[in-house]
Each structure stands twice: as structure tokens, then as C-alpha cells.
N, C-alpha and C positions, 0 to 999 in steps of 0.2 A: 786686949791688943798687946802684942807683944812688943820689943825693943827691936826697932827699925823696922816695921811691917811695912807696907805698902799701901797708905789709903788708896779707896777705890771712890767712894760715896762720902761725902761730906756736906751737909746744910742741905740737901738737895740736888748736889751737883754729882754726878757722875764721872769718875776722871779716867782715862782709857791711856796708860803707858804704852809706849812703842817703842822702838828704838831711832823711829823717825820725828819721835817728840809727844807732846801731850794731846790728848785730844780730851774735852770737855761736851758734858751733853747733860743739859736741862731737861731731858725725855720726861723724867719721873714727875718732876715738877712740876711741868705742864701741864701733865696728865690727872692731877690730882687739882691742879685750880679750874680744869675744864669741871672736872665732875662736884668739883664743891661747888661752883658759881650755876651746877643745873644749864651746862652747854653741849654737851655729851651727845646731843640728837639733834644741835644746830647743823645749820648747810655750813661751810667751808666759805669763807671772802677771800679773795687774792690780796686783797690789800688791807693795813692796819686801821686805815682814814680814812673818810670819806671828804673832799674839798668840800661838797657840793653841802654842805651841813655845815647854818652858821650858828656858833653854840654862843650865847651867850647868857648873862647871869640871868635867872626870875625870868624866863621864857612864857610862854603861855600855857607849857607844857604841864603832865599830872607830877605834883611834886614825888620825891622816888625815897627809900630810907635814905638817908645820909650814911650810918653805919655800914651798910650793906656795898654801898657805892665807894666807901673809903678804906673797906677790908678788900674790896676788887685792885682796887690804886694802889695801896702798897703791896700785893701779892707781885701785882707785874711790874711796879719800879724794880721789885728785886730781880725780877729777872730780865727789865731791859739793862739793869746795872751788868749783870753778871753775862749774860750774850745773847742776846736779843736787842741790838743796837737798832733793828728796824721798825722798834714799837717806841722805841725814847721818845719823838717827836709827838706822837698819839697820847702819849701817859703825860705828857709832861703838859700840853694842852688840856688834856681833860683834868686833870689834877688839880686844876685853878678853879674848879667848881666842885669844890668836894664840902665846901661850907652849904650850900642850897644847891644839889641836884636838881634835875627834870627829868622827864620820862626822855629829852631830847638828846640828853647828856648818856642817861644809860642805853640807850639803843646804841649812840658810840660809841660807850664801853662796850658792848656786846658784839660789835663789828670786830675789836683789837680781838677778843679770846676766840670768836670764830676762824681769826687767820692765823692764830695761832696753833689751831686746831690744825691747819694742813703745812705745820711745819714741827709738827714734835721731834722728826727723826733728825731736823741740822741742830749739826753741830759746829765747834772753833776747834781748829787745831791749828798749834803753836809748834811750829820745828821743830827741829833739834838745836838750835840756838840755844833757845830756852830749855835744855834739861837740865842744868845746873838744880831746878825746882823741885828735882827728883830729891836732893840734899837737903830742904826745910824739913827741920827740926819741927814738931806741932805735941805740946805740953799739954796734958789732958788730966785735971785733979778728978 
């Protein structure tokens, strides 16, 4: 990288300069937790939650990995942190069962990545307010 280049891609994130402001896009990201988590040939859900699913601890359900179900939970905190504010509510519920899973709990998780599957293409864009962010400095040893 040279001295003042233009990041484009950083951690996963996609950054799209305009002159009308920034725009950000989780595409790659997404796209890569669909196919590590083996969701890649699921149907599409409009929504991240289901009400009608009441999750709680030690269900009756088949117990599920624990690891498996809590490399699912932090792949998608990071990305409802970063701009998927539509799944915070869903992560952050299912997250409180990452000690003892059920098979009840992972079909939930599997609903969150299916709807995430029909929205890879949105993205945030931040005005022109915000260009000043064109100016961070980012120190790379």
C-alpha cells in the first residue's frame, strides 16, 4: 500500500467513495458465512425471527454443537455491529443460549442466515456530511 492510497476492502467491509459520501457493503461477508455455515441451497426468509418460536434453555429439543452454534453468533454479531442492525434483535436473543444449544435454537439461527441470504446486495450510505473520514489516517506495521 502506498502513502495515502484509498482503502476499498478492510476486515470484510467493502467501502464505496463518492462524492456523495461513503457507502459500505457487507456483500463479501455475508456471502462467505452463508457458504461456511452450509446455507448456500437454503430458501430465502423475509424475516430474521420468528415470534411464534419460544426458545428457552434445556428444551426438549436434540442437543446441537455448542462450537458450531457460537462460531454462527459471533460471525453475525459482527456483522449486525457493523450494518445489519435488522438482525441485532435475533443475535442478541439467540446468543443467551450459546452455553447449551437445541436443535430449537439452531433452526433460529438458520432462519437469521436464510434472510440474510436475500439481502446481501444492502448496503449504508453515509452523506457527504461524513467525508471528513476520507481524512483517517490507518497505520499498518
Amino acid at each position: 500500500m502506498k502513502d495515502k492510497d484509498v482503502v476499498n476492502i478492510i476486515l470484510g467491509i467493502k467501502l464505496i467513495w463518492s462524492t456523495d459520501g461513503i457507502t459500505i457493503s457487507y456483500s463479501r461477508y455475508v456471502e462467505k458465512i452463508i457458504e461456511k455455515f452450509s446455507c448456500k441451497d437454503c430458501r430465502i426468509a423475509k424475516t430474521p425471527y420468528d415470534n411464534s418460536l419460544a426458545l428457552f434453555k434445556k428444551e426438549s429439543g436434540v442437543s446441537v454443537s455448542q462450537l458450531r452454534y457460537s462460531q454462527i453468533i459471533e460471525s453475525l454479531q459482527y456483522l449486525a455491529n457493523g450494518s445489519k442492525p435488522d438482525i441485532f434483535f435475533s443475535i442478541s436473543k439467540l446468543a443467551r443460549n450459546t452455553s447449551c444449544p437445541d436443535s430449537f435454537h439452531l433452526r433460529a439461527l438458520d432462519r437469521v442466515l436464510r434472510s440474510l441470504k436475500g439481502t446481501t446486495s444492502m448496503t449504508i450510505n453515509y452523506g457527504r456530511f461524513l467525508f471528513f473520514l476520507k481524512d483517517i489516517v490507518m497505520l499498518v506495521e
